[in-house]
C-alpha positions as CSV (number, residue, x, y, z in Angstrom):
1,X,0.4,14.9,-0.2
2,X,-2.9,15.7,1.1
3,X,-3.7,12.8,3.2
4,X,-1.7,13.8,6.5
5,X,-4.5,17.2,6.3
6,X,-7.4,14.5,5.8
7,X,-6.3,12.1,8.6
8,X,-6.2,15.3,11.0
9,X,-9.2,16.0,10.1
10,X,-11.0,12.9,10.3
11,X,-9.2,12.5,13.8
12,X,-11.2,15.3,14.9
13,X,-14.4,14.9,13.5
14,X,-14.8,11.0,13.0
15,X,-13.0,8.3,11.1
16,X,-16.3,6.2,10.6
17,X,-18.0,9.2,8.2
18,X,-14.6,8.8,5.8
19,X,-14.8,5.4,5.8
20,X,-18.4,4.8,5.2
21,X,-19.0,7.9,2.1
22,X,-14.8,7.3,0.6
23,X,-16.0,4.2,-1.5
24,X,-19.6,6.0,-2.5
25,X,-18.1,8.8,-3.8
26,X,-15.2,7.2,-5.4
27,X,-17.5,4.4,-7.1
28,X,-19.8,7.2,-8.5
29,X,-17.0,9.4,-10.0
30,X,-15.5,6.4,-11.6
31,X,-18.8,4.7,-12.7
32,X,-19.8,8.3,-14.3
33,X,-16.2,8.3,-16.3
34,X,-18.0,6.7,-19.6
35,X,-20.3,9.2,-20.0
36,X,-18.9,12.7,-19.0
37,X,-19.9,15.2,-21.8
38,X,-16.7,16.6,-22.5
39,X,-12.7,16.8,-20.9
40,X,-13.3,19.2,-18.3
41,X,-16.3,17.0,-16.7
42,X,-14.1,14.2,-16.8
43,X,-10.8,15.9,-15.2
44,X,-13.4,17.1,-12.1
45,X,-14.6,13.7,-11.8
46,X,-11.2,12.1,-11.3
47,X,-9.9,15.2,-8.7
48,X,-12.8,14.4,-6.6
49,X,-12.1,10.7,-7.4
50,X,-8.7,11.5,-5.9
51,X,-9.9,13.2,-3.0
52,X,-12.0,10.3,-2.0
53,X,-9.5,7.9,-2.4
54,X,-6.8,9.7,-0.4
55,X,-9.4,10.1,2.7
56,X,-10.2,6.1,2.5
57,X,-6.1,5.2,2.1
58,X,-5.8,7.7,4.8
59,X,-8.5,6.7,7.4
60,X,-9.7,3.2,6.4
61,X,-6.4,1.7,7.7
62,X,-6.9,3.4,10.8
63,X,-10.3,2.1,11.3
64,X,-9.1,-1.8,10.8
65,X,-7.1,-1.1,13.5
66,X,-8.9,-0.5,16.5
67,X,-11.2,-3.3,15.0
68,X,-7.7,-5.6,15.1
69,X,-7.4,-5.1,19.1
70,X,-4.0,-6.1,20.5
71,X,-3.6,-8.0,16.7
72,X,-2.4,-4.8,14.6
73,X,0.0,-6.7,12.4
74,X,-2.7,-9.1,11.5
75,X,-5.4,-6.6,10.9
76,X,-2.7,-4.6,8.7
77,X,-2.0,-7.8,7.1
78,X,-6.0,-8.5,6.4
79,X,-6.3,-4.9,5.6
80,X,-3.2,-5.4,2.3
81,X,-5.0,-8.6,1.4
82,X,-8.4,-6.8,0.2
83,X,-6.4,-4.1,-1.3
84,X,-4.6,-6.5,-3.8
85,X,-7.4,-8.6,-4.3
86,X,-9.0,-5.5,-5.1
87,X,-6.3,-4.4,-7.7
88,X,-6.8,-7.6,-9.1
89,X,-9.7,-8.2,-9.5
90,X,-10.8,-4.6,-10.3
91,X,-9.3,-4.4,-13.7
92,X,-11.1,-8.0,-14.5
93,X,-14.4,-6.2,-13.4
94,X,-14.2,-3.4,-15.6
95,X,-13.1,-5.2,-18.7
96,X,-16.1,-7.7,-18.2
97,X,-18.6,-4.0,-17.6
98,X,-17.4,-2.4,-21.1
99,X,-17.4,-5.6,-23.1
100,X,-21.4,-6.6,-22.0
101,X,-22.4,-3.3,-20.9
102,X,-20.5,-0.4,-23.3
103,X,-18.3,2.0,-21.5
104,X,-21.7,4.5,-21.2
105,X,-23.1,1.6,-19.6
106,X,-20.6,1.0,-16.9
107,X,-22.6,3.8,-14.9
108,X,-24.7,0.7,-13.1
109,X,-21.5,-0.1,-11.3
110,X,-21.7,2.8,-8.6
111,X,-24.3,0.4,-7.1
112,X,-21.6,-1.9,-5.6
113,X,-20.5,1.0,-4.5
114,X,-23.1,2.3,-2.8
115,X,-24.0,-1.1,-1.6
116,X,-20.3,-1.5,-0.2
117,X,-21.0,2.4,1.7
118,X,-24.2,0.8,3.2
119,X,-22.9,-2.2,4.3
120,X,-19.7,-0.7,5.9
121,X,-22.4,1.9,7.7
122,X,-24.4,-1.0,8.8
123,X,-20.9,-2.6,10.5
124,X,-19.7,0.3,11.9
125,X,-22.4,2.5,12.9
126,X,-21.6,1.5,17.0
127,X,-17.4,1.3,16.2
128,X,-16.2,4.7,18.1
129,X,-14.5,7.0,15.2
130,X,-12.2,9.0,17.4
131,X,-9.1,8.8,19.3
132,X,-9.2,8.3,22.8
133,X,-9.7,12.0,24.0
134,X,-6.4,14.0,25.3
135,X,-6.3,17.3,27.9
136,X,-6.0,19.5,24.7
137,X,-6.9,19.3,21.2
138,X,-3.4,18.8,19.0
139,X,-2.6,21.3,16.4
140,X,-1.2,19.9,12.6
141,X,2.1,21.8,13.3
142,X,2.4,19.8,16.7
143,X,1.2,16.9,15.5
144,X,4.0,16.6,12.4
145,X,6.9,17.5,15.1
146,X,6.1,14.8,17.9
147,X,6.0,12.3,14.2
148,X,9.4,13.6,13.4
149,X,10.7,10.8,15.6
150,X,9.6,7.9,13.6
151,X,9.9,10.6,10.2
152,X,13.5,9.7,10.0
153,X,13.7,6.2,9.7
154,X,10.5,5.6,8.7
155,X,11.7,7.6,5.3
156,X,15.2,5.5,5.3
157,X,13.2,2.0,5.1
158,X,10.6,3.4,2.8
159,X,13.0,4.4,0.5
160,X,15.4,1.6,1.0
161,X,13.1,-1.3,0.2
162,X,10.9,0.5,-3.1
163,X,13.3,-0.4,-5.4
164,X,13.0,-3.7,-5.0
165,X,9.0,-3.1,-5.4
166,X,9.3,-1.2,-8.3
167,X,11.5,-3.8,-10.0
168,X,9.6,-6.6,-8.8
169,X,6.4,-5.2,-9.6
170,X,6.3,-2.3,-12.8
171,X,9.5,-3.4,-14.6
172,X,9.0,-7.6,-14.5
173,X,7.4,-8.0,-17.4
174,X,9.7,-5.7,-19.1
175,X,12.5,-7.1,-18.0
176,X,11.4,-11.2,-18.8
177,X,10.7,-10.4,-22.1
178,X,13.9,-8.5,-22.6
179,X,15.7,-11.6,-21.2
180,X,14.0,-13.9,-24.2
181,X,10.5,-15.0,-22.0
182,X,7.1,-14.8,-23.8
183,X,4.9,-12.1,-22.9
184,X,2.8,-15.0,-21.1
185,X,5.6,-16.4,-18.9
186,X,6.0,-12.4,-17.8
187,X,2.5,-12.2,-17.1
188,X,2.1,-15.3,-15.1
189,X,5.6,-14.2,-13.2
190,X,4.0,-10.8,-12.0
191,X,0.7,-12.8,-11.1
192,X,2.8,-15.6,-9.2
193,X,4.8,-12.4,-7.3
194,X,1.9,-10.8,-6.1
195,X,-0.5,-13.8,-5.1
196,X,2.8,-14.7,-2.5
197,X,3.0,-11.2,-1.7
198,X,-0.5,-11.7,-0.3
199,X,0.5,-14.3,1.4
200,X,3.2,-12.6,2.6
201,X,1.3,-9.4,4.1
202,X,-0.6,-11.9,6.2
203,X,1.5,-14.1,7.4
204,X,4.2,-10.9,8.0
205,X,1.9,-8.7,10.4
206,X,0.6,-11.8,12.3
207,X,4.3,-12.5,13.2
208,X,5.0,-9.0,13.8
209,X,2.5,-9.4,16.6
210,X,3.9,-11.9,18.4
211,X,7.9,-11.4,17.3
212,X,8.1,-8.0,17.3
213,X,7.8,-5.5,14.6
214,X,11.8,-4.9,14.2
215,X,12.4,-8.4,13.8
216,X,9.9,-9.1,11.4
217,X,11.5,-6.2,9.3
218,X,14.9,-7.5,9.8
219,X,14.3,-10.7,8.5
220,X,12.3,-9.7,5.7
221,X,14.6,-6.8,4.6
222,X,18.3,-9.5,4.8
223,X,15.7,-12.3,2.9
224,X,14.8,-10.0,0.3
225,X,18.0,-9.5,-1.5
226,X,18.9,-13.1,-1.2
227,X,16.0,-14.6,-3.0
228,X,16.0,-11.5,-5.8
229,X,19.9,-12.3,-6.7
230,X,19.3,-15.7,-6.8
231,X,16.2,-15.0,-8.6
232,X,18.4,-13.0,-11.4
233,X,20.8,-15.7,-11.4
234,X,18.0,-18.8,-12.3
235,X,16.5,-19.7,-15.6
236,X,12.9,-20.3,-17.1
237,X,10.6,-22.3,-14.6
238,X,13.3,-22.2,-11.6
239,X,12.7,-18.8,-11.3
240,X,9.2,-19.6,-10.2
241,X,9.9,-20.8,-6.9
242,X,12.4,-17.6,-6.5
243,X,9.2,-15.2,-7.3
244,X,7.5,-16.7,-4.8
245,X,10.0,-16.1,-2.3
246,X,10.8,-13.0,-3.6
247,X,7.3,-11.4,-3.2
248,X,6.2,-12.8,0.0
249,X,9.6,-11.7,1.9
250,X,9.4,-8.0,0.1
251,X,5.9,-7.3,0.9
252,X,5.6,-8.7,4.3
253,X,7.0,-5.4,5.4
254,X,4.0,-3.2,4.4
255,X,1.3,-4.4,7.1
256,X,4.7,-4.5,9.4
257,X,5.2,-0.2,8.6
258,X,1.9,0.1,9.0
259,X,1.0,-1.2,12.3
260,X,4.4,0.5,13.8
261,X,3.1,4.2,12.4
262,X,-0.4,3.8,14.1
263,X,0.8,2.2,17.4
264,X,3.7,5.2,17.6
265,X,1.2,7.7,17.3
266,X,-2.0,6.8,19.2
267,X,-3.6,10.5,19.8
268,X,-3.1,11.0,15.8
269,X,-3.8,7.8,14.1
270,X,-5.1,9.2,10.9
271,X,-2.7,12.2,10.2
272,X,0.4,9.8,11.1
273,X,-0.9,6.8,8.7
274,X,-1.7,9.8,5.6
275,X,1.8,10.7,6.2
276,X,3.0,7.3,5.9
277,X,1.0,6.8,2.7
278,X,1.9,10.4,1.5
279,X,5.8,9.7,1.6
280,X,4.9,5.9,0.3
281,X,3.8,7.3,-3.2
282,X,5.6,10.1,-3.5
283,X,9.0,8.1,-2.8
284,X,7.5,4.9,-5.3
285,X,7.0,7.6,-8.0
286,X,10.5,8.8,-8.0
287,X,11.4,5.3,-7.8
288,X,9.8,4.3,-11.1
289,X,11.4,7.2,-13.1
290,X,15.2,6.6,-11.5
291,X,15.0,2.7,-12.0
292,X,13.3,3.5,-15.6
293,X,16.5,5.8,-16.3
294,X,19.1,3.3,-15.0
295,X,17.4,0.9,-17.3
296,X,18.0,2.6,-20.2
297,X,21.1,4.1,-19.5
298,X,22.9,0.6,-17.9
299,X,20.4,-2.2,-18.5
300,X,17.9,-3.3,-16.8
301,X,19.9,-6.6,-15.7
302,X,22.4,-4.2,-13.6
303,X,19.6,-2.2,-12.3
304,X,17.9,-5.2,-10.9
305,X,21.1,-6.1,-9.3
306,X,21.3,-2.7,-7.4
307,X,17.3,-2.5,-6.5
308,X,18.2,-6.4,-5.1
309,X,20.6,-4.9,-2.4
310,X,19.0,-1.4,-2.3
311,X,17.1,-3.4,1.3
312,X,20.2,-3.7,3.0
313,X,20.9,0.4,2.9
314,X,17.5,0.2,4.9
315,X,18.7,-2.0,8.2
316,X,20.5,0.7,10.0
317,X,17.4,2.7,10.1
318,X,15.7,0.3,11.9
319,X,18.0,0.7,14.7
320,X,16.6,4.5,15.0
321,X,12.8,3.4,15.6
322,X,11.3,4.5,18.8
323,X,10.3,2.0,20.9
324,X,6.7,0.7,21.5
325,X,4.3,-2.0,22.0
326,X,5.4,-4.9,20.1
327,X,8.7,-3.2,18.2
328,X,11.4,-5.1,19.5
């Protein structure tokens, strides 16, 4: 919950110093991980870690937008494209480091780090890092009550459409090979979901720019619960085709939130997108232990059912999103 503190502060000072020393610090922290002497070394290394990585989830986003121009929904959309290629291809990296290099070895890979920190000062070095300027500097307290607006829904939809997520994305494998598939069909299932979610992301906030955000989300939030039944309902290798579907209507919506948060809130872009990201995880982590529960308690074939239509408790909260640039 600290990132709405760190994008108010980084809309005061600058949002290019975040952005530029975030992945430094984080790749150092991480990189150091193999060869911290002893438990409490290792816990300060992952605070700071966390620090770091809520100023860059907090700011960075902020940053590819006023490099997207009049094209938000597309830079969100390019913006959730390096982020899951980056969850993907981060845990292939690491694996590779320990197996050819020992875990103390793993040290050496702060220097793509670095490297990505000096690059990404090289590139944005002449990118302005502050809002336009207003007649008087903005307190937090001011700043959260001309968000509460946009709190309201935003919270509604959030909520509405992480079940889905979290069934589609922590539980999958779980619940494929509880329904008789081999642990590589689940595998390949979760990798076939989230290459079309990538997909998805882009295609979803370039359309939001020229259809409007609300109707993007619309769509995307009645398509959703469709393709999942249909998904639960289909065997084996048809249920390929329904994954597809599945992930590239269910995470369209992110870049969609995304750009609507920063273009509702111009004079705070920071503070209103570490709010977003804030209520995003806090909201997913509930999500995982409720959906876990009903699992055990009714099945996970029931639960999937209700996270499938859980979207559709979301749509009358997108009737209560202020108006702006590109919403409707």
């Amino acid at each position: 919950m600290l990132q709405p503190y760190i994008g108010y502060l980084a809309d005061r000072i600058t949002l290019r110093y975040f952005v530029i020393l975030a992945p430094a610090v984080t790749a150092v922290m991480m990189s150091l991980l193999g060869i911290a002497p002893r438990y409490a070394v290792l816990a300060l290394f992952l605070v700071v870690v966390g620090f770091s990585s809520a100023a860059f989830h907090a700011v960075a986003p902020v940053m590819a937008a006023r490099l997207s121009g009049r094209r938000l929904g597309q830079g969100m959309g390019f913006w959730m494209v390096g982020g899951e290629l980056g969850r993907t291809l981060g845990p292939l990296i690491i694996v590779t480091a320990v197996t050819f290099l020992t875990l103390e070895g793993t040290a050496w890979l702060m220097t793509f780090g670095l490297l990505a920190s000096f690059v990404l000062y090289l590139l944005l070095k002449d990118v302005p890092g502050r809002p336009a300027p207003t007649s008087q500097p903005m307190s937090f307290r001011r700043g959260l009550r001309m968000l509460s607006p946009l709190l309201v829904p935003l919270l509604g939809i959030v909520a509405a459409r992480v079940f889905t997520l979290v069934a589609m994305t922590t539980y999958l494998p779980i619940f494929l090979t509880e329904e008789g598939a081999s642990l590589w069909f689940a595998g390949l299932s979760l990798t076939i979901f989230e290459a079309a979610g990538v997909v998805g992301a882009l295609v979803g906030g370039s359309l939001s720019d020229r259809l409007g955000r609300r109707r993007v989300l619309i769509l995307a939030m009645l398509t959703t619960p469709i393709f999942m039944l249909l998904f639960l309902a289909a065997d084996d290798w048809l249920r390929f085709p329904l994954l597809i579907l599945t992930g590239f209507t269910s995470l369209s919506v992110a870049p969609v939130l995304m750009a609507l948060v920063l273009e509702s809130f111009p004079e705070n872009p920071a503070m209103a997108n570490g709010l977003y990201m804030s209520l995003s995880f806090v909201i997913r982590s509930f999500a995982i232990v409720a959906l876990g529960a009903a699992g055990d308690l009714f099945g996970l074939r029931l639960a999937y059912a209700a996270s499938a239509v859980a979207p559709l408790l979301g749509l009358p909260f997108l009737l209560l999103l202020p108006g702006g640039r590109s919403t409707e």
